[in-house]
C-alpha positions in Angstrom: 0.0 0.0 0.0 0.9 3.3 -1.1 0.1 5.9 2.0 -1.4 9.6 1.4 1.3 11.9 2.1 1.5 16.1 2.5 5.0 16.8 2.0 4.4 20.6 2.3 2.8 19.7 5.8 -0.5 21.2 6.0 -1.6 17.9 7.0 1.3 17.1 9.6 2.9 14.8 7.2 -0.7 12.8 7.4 -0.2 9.3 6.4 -3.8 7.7 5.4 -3.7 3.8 6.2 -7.0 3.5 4.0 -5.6 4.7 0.8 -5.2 1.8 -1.5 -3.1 3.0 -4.5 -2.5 0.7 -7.7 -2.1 2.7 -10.3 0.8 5.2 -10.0 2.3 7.9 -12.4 5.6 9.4 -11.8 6.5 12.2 -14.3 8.4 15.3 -15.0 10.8 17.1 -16.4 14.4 15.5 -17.8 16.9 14.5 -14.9 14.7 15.3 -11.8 15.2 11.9 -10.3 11.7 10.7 -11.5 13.5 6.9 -12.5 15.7 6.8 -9.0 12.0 7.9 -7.1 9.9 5.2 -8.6 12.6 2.5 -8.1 12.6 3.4 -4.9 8.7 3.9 -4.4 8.6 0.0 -6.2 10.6 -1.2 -3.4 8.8 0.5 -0.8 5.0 -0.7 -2.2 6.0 -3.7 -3.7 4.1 -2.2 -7.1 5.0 -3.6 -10.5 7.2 -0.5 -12.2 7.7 -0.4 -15.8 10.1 2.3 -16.8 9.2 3.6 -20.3 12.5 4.2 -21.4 13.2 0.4 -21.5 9.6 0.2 -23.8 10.4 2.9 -25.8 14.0 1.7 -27.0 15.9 -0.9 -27.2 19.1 -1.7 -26.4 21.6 0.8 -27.8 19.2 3.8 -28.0 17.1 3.0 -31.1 13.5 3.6 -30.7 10.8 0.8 -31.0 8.4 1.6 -33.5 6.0 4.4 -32.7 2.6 1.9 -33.0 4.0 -1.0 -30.7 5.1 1.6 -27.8 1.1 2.4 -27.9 0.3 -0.9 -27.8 2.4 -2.1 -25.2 1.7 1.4 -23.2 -2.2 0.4 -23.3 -1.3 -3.2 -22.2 -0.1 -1.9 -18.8 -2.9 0.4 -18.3 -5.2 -2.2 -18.4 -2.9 -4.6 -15.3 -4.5 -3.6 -12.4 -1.5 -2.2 -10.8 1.7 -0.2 -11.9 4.1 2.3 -11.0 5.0 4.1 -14.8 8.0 6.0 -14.3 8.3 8.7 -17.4 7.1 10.6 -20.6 7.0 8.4 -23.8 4.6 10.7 -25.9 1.5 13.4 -24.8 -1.2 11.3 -26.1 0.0 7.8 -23.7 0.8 10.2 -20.9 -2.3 12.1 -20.5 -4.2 8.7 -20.9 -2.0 6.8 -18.1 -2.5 10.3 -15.9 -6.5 9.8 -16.5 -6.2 5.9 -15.2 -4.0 6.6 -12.5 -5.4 6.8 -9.4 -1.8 8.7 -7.7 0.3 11.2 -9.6 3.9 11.6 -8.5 4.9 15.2 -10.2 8.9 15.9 -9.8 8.7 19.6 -9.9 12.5 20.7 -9.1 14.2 23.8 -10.1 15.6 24.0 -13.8 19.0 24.3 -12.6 18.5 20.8 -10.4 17.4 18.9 -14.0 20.6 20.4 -15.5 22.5 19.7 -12.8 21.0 16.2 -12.7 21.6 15.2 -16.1 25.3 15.9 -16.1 25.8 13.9 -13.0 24.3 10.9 -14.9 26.9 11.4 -17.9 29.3 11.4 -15.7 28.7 8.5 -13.7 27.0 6.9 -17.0 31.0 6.7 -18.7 31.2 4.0 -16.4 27.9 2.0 -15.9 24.3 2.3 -17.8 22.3 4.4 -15.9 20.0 2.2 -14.1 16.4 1.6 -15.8 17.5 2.3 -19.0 18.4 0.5 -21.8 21.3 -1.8 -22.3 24.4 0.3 -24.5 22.4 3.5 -24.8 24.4 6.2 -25.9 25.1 8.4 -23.0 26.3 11.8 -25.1 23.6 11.7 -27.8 20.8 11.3 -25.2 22.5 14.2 -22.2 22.8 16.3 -25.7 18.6 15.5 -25.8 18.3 15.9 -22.2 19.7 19.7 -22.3 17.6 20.2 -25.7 14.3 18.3 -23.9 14.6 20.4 -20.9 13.7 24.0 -21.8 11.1 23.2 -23.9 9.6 20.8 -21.1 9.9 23.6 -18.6 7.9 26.0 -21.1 5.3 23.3 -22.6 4.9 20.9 -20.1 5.2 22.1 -16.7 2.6 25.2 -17.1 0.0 21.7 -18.0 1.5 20.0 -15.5 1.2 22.1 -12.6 -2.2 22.4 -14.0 -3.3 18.6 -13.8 -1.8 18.8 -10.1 -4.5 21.7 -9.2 -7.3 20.1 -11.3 -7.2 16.8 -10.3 -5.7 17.0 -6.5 -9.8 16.2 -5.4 -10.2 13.1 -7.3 -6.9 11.5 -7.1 -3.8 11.4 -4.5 -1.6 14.0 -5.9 2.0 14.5 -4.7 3.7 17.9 -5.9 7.1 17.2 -5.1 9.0 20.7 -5.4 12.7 19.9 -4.1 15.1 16.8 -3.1 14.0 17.2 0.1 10.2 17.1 -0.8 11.7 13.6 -2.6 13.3 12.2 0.5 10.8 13.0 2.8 7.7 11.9 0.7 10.0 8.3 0.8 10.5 8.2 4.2 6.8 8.6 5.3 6.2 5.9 2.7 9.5 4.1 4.3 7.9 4.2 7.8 4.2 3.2 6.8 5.9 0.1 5.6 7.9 -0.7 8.4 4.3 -0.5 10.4 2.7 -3.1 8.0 
């Protein structure tokens, strides 16, 4: 069970023991730790996570074809329980954010994605990155990162921040602003586990 949880504390850091949760999006912005969260969050919950950078391509970075991402997108919204960590395209993200019944928004500064994605060149001349394909080519896709990230930033996250307001009544919405909003939105999830 995934527990309710305020990170911004106008609930105390409240943790709901009745709140079921299944179906779980995770999304963002480029480099904001959205892949290292949901591993984590997987862990914690004992949900299913499908990262969709490992549906989207295949080993060494080239992309599956555009029709069988769909397909195998709409076969894990139908599974009765998931953690989807990432983007893959606007029309399968706005349709696994409708199904979901918890939204996990990674909302950090622009200079934390930047940041962020260096890191993970750095570190990636050694090892993959974890959760993403076998051989994928670390310049070309930290190149795409600093391209993606902008244009996210000005697209995305106005809709984003958006679907966080509008939908906060009807689903359990976590807004997580900061690394520490990260770590401590784990932690109360870390502790409700350790209860179970």
């Amino acid at each position: 069970m995934l527990v309710d949880f305020d990170p911004e504390g106008a609930s105390g850091g409240h943790v709901d023991r009745a709140c079921q949760v299944k179906r779980v999006a995770v999304f963002g912005n480029a480099g904001g730790g959205k892949s290292t969260l949901a591993r984590r969050l997987a862990d914690l919950t004992r949900l299913p996570l499908y990262s969709l950078d490992m549906i989207q391509f295949r080993a060494g970075g080239g992309r599956v074809p555009h029709e069988q991402y769909l397909k195998a997108h709409a076969d894990l919204l139908r599974q009765d329980e998931w953690i989807i960590d990432g983007f893959g395209c606007a029309q399968s993200a706005w349709e696994r954010f409708s199904r979901a019944d918890t939204l996990v928004y990674v909302d950090l500064p622009l200079v934390t994605h930047y940041w962020w994605v260096t890191k993970r060149l750095i570190k990636g001349l050694w090892k993959d990155p974890e959760g993403w394909p076998e051989n994928s080519p670390m310049w070309s896709s930290t190149m795409g990162c600093y391209r993606v990230i902008p244009l996210c930033h000005r697209e995305m996250t106005p809709r984003y921040r958006q679907l966080a307001a509008d939908t906060a009544g009807s689903k359990r919405v976590h807004h997580l602003r900061s690394p520490a909003e990260m770590t401590a939105f784990l932690k109360a999830i870390e502790r409700e586990h350790a209860i179970d």
